[in-house]
Residue, then its C-alpha position, 0 to 999 in steps of 0.5 A: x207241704x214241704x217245699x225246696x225253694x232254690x235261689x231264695x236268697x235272691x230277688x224274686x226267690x226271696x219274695x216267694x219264700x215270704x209270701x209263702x210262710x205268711x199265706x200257708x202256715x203250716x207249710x214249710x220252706x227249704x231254701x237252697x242257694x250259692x250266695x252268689x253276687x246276687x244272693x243276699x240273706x238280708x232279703x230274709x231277715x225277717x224270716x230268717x228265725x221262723x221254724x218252719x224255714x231252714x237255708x242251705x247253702x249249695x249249688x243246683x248244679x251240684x247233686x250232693x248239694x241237692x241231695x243234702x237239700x232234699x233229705x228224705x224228700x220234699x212235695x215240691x221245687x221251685x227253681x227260681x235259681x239262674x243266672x240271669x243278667x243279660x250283660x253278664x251273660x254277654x261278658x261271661x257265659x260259662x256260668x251261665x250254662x252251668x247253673x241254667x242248664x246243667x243246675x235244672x238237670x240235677x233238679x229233674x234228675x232228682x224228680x224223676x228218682x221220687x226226691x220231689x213231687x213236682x217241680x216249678x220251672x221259673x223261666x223267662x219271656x226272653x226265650x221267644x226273642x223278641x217281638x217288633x211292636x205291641x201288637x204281637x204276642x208271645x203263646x206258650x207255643x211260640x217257637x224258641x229263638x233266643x238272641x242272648x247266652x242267658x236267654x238260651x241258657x234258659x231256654x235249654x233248660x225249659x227244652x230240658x224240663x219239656x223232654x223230661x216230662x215228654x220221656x219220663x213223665x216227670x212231674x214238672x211245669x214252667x212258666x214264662x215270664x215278663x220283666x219282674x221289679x219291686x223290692x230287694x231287686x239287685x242294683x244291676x237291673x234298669x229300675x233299681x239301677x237307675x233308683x239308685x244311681x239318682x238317689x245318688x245324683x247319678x246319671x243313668x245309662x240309657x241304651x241307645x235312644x231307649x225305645x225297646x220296650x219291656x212288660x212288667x210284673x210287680x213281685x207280689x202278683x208274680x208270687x200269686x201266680x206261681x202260687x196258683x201254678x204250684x196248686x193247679x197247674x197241670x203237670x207238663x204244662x207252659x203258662x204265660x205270666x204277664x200283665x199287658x202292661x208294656x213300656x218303653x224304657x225311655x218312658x220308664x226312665x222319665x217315669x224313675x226321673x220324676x218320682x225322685x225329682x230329677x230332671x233329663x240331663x240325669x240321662x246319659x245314652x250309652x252305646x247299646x248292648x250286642x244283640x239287644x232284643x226290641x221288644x217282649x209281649x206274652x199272652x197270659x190268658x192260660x193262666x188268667x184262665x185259672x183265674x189269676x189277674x195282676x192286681x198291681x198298678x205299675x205307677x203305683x208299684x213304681x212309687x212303692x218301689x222308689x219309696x222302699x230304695x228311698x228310705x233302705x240306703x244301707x241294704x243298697x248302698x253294701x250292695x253296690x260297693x261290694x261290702x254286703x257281699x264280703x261279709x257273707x262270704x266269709x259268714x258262709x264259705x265252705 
């Protein structure tokens, strides 16, 4: 199997790309993506030599990019390609709507005139808006109601791929999913931010008095269900990807406090964000149905995931001061 994996430079892109390669040794990878803030091929370096993996840089949203990409074709795209900071989004919209929607709509484009096979529709939990407590989940029927420019980019996106099919029949599925970490997470998300921030004998901003509270996938288990979703999902579908595991962020904070020996004065409350949602909760028995469950324990993936920004200052540290993205830049410019 040939497969376009878009956005591979970034966090969870990356992931997949590995875990593919390492699980399917006759498959090989494509990876297109901008090197954008958030791309960083040192998330491949150990890969980066493999014969059956090739980067192109490009932009989604560009169709010549994407054509050059897919050459004579390939048996599937992955789109993990997005904007996706909500603070971004708040500040800076535009590009937002460009890569999300517009970007999604070359890719489908592109599968509806026989360049893909299938293609992945990665999305996000945050399409839903939010729920007030617990006990109320989010369906894959749930009505869309986003309360953020990067929560509606993606949520055009997914109506996009659901026209698509319901017009064309083009062969796509998407999924929605709860808040990823694990490794190589860009320092601007709330675990590795906060991670980093300690380890640097910073103070972390909690928004408010930190009582939303989020689901959590471990990277590893986010990969075995898109695995599972490429193999036999069935084609126009939605599913769900969440563990059940929900947490408040302060709870989370005081978790991150401990694994790295601080105390609660390392906690400083900020204003909280314009529109900030309460809460995220999905239902993922559709795709537990094809018999995928999470396997990660979160306190334990937590632990791993300090432990990594533990001892990987110089991947983090270039991150932060911007030098990382300088190098590539100019490695890469077109």
């Amino acid at each position: 199997m040939k497969i376009l994996v878009t956005g591979g430079a970034g966090f969870m892109g990356s992931h997949f790309i590995k875990y593919i390669l390492k699980n399917y040794l006759d498959y090989e990878i494509i990876n297109l993506d901008k090197l954008t803030y958030a791309g960083n091929l040192e998330n491949l370096t150990e890969i980066e030599k493999n014969s059956r993996y090739k980067f192109i840089q490009g932009d989604i949203s560009n169709a010549e990019d994407v054509k050059k990409a897919l050459g004579d074709g390939v048996d599937l795209i992955v789109n993990y390609a997005a904007e996706t900071h909500v603070d971004r989004s708040i500040l800076n919209p535009d590009s937002f709507l460009k890569t999300d929607i517009f970007g999604t709509f070359v890719l489908l484009e592109a599968t509806r005139n026989g360049l893909a096979k299938k293609m992945i529709q990665i999305s996000t939990d945050e399409v839903f808006g939010m729920v007030q407590d617990e006990s109320q989940e989010f369906s894959e029927e749930t009505k869309f109601d986003p309360s953020s420019p990067y929560s509606a980019s993606k949520a055009g996106a997914d109506m996009m791929c659901a026209a698509y099919y319901h017009t064309y029949k083009t062969p796509v599925i998407m999924t929605h999913s709860c808040n990823f970490y694990g490794t190589h997470q860009y320092p601007e998300k709330i675990i590795p931010l906060f991670i980093t921030n300690l380890l640097e004998d910073k103070k972390v901003p909690l928004y408010g008095e930190g009582m939303q509270f989020r689901e959590w996938i471990h990277t590893s288990d986010h990969c075995r269900a898109i695995d599972l979703i490429c193999h036999y999902g069935k084609l126009g579908e939605v599913y769900n990807i969440g563990t059940r595991f929900r947490i408040s962020n302060k709870e989370l904070t005081n978790m991150l406090l401990k694994l790295t020996s601080k105390d609660m004065g390392y906690i400083e409350k900020v204003t909280d964000r314009p529109g900030h949602d309460f809460g995220y909760a999905v239902n993922p028995d559709k795709l537990m149905s094809l018999g995928w469950k999470p396997e990660k324990d979160f306190e334990e993936g937590l632990k791993e995931t300090v432990d990594w920004y533990s001892n990987n200052y110089s991947w983090w540290q270039k991150i932060k001061s911007g030098e990382y993205l300088d190098y590539y830049q100019q490695q890469y410019k077109k």
